[in-house]
N, C-alpha and C positions, 0 to 999 in steps of 0.2 A: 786806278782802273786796272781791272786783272790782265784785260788786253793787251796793254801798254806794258806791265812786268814780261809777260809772256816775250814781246816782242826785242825788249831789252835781252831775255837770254838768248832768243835763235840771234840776233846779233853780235853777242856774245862769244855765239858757240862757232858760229858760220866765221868771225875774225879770225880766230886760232885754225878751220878747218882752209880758210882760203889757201892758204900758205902751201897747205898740208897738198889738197888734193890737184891743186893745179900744177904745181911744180916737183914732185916729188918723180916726175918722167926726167927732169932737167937733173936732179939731184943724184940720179943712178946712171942717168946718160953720162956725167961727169966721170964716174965713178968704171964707166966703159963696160958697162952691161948691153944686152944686144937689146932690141926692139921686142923682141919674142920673149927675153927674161922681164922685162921691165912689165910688159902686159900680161906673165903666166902671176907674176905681183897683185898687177890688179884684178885679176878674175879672180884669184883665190881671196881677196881680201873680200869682194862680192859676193863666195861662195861661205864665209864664213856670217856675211852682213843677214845671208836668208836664214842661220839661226838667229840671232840677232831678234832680226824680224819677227819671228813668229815666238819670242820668248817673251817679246815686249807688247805683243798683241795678248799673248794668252794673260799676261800678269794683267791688263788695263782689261779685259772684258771678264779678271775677275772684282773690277771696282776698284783698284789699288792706285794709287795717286799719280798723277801723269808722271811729276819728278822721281819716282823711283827709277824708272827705266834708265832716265835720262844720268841720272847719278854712278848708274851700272856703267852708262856708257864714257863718262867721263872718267872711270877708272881702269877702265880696258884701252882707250884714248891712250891716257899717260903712260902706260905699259908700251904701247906701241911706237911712241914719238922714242922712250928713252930705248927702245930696240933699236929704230932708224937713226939716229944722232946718230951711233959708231958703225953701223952696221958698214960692211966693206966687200963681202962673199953675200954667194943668191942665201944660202940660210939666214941668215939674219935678215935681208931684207921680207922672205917670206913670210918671215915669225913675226915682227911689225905688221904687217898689210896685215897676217889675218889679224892683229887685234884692233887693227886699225877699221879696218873690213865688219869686225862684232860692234864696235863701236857707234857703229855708224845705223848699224842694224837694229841698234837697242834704240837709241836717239830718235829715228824717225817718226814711227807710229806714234809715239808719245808724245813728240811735239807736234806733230798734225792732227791730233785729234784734242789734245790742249784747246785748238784755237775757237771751234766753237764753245766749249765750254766756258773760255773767258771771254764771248764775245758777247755774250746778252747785255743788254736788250738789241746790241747790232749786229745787224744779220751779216751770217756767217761768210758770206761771200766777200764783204770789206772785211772782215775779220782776217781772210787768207788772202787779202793786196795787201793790208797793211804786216802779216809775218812775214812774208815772202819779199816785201820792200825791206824786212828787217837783216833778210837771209842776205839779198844783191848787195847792202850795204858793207853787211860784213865781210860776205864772200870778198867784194872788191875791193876794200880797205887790206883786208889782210895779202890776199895777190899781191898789192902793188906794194905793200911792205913785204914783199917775198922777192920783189922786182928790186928794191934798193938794195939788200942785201946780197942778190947773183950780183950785182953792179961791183957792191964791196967786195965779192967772192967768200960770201959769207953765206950761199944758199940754203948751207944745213944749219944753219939758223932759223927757220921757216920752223921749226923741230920744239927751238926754245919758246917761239911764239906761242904754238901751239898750249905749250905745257903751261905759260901763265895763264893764257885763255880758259884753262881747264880748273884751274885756280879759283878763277875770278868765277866763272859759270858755277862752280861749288857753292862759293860764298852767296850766290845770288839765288841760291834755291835752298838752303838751308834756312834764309833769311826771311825767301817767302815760299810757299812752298804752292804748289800749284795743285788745282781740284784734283778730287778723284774722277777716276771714269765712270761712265753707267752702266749698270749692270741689268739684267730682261725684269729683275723684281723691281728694277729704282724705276723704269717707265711704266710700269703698270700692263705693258704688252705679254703674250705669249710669246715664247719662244720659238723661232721661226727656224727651222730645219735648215740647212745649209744648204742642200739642194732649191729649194723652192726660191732662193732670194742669189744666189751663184750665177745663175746663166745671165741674168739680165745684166750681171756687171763685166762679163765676158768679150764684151765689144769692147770697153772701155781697158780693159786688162790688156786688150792686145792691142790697141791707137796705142798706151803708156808705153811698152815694153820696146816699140819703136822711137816715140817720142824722147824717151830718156836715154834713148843711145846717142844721144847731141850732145849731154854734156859731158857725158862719159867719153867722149870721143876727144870732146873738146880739154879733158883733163889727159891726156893718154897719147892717142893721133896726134893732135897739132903741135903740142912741143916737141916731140920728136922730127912732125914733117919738117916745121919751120928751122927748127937747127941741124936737119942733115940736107936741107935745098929740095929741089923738084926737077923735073926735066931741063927746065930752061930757069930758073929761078934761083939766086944764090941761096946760100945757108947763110942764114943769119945766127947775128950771136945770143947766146944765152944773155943776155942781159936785156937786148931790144925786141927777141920772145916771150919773156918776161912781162915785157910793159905792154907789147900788143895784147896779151891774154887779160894782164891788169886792167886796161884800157875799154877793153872789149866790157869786163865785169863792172868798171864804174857807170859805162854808158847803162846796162842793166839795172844798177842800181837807182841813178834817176830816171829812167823812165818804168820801171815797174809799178809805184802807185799809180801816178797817171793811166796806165794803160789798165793794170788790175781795177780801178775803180770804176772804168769807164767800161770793161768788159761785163762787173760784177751785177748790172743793171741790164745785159741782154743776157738769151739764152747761151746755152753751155759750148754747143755747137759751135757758136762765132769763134768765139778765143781759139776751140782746139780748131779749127778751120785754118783762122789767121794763124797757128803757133806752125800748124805743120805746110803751110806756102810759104812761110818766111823761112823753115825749118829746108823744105827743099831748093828755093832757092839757093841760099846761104850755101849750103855744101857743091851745088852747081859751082859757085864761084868760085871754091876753096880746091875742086878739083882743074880748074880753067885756067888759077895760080899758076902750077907748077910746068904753065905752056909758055909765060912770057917770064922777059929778064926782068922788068917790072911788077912783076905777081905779087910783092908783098903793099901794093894799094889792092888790090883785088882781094887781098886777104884782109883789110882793113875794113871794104867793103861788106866781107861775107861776114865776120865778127859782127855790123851790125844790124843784118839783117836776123844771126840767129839771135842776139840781143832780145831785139826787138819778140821772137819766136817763144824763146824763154819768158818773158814776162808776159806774155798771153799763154802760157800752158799751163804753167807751177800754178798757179791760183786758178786756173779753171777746170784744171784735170782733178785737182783736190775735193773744190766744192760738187763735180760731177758723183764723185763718188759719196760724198756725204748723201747725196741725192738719191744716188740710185741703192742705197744700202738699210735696212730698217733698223730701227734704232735700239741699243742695244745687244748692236754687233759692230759697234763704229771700233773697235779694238782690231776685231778681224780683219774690217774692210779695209783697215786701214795698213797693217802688216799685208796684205792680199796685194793693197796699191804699191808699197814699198818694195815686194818682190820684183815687181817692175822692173826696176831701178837695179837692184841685185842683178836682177837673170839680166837687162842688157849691159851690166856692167861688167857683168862677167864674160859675157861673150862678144862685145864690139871690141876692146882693148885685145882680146887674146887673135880673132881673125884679126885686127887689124896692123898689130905685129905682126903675124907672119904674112900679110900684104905686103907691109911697108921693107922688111926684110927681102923680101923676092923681087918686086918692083925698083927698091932703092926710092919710090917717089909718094906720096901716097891720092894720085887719081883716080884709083882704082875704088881705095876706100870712101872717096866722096862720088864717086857716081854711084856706087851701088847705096850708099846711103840717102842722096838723093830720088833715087826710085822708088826707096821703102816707103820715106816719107808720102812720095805721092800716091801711092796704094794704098795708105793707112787713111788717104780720106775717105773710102768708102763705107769706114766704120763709124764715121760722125753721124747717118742718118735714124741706124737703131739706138746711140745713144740717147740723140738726139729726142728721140720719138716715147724711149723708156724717160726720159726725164720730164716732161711735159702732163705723161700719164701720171707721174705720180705727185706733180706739184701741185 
């Protein structure tokens, strides 16, 4: 079943990226890089990720087969991991991230818009719980093998991981290679002007750009908060940061079917509803941490509420957009959605270093993330409303 291969590579790919993107703040923290150098890393690799993006939507919206991107990106990937293995000075660690940063850019589109394509005759909504139950798996397998290795003091190993993962995702798409995308003459539609078919997915553009600053935060902010302490809260070690972050992704992992499947059967609304309450709570907790000596159950807690947050978004914010976009232009819409993810990725890590540097704690960065979240619900009524019209 084309489904089932598709799902095997984001599993694939997301094992070798766990490592990568969760830990790689631990990795230069080591390394005694500031808060500010570690996030101006991730915003440029972000900033590199929005070419990426729209190189991997132009190629798929001209028909060309979803794994081309995805192979693009598996070779900027291994460029990147073997920069960071030695890297030791901010140049080298920069030179990585952005390829690390393009990598991630080519990758996206092409595997998000894969998934309907492999999913007929099942509708596309179980199509995007069962990839995204693919991504949690990996994502959290490879974490907590990122977790045993800070244990060994082996954390840039997370690097070597990477690099077989990149391996292994090669041979798996060489072996099967996955559809082409459609193009406005394969659906038999006219050509729909960009403007005409733009503003309606413009609500949902700006809920994402909020929404996906959670886990951008959560690869960035939280191993840094958790290994330099909080107000009242110790620093914990790079090895037991490690495992909460690991911990936090395995609980994602099993519960993302369940929730994606049980989401995929109401309206689009609910999920983003439920992702950004649990999305604002969660960071309430994570800033309320760094008041008590015991903060790190409170942080235990917050991990599973955004758990919980994350597997009602990623599979509902995806299929919103398949929805509100005419077909034919799932290439664009899709690099459009991916931007998202760029633009808050580039700019939660870079403010939220220079927060966590000024502060010494990071409260700051979880209330005001906290508020966005609950302002971003008032953009669930015009999705809500444009998705209905066109179902």
């Amino acid at each position: 079943m084309p489904l089932r291969e598709l799902a095997s590579v984001r599993l694939v790919a997301s094992f070798g990226a766990g490592g990568v993107l969760y830990l790689t703040p631990m990795v230069f923290h080591q390394a005694e890089f500031s808060a500010s150098a570690v996030g101006l890393g991730l915003a440029l690799a972000a900033l590199a990720g929005t070419v990426g993006r729209f190189i991997s939507g132009g190629l798929l919206d001209q028909g060309r087969s979803c794994g081309m991107p995805i192979l693009l990106a598996a070779l900027s990937g291994l460029i990147g991991d073997s920069c960071l293995l030695g890297a030791q000075e901010l140049q080298g660690y920069i030179v990585g991230q952005l390829f690390l940063g393009l990598a991630g850019g080519l990758y996206w589109p092409a595997a998000e818009l894969a998934v309907p394509l492999c999913s007929a005759p099942v509708p596309s909504a179980r199509g995007y719980a069962l990839a995204r139950s693919a991504d949690a798996c990996g994502v959290a397998a490879g974490t907590l093998c990122g977790s045993l290795l800070a244990a060994a003091g082996l954390l840039r190993g997370v690097y070597w991981v990477d690099i077989a993962a990149i391996g292994a995702l090669t041979a798996l798409l060489l072996q099967r290679p996955l559809p082409r995308a459609l193009k406005n003459q394969d659906t038999g539609a006219e050509a729909i002007p960009l403007g005409r078919w733009l503003p309606g997915l413009l609500p949902m553009l700006g809920l994402a750009v909020v929404a996906t600053a959670i886990p951008a935060l959560m690869q960035s902010a939280l191993p840094l908060d958790l290994v330099r302490g909080g107000l009242q809260r110790d620093a914990q070690p790079e090895s037991l940061s490690a495992l909460l972050i690991g911990l936090q992704l395995g609980l994602l992992m099993l519960i993302q079917w369940p929730i994606g499947q049980r989401l995929a059967k109401r309206p689009v609304g609910s999920g983003l509803q439920l992702s950004l309450i649990c999305f604002s709570g969660g960071t309430l907790l994570l800033a309320g941490s760094a008041l008590s000596e015991h903060g790190v159950g409170l942080v235990a807690i917050a991990l599973i509420l955004v758990a919980v947050g994350e597997a009602a978004f990623l599979p509902t914010a995806t299929e919103a957009v398949v929805e509100l976009s005419p077909k034919g232009h799932g290439g664009l819409a899709m690099a459009l959605f991916s931007q998202c993810f760029a633009l808050s990725a580039f700019a939660a890590p870079l403010l939220a270093g220079v927060l966590l540097d000024g502060d010494g704690h990071g409260v700051t960065v979880w209330l005001l993330t906290a508020c966005c979240c609950g302002l971003s619900l008032l953009f669930i009524g015009p999705i809500q409303r444009r998705s209905l019209r066109r179902s």
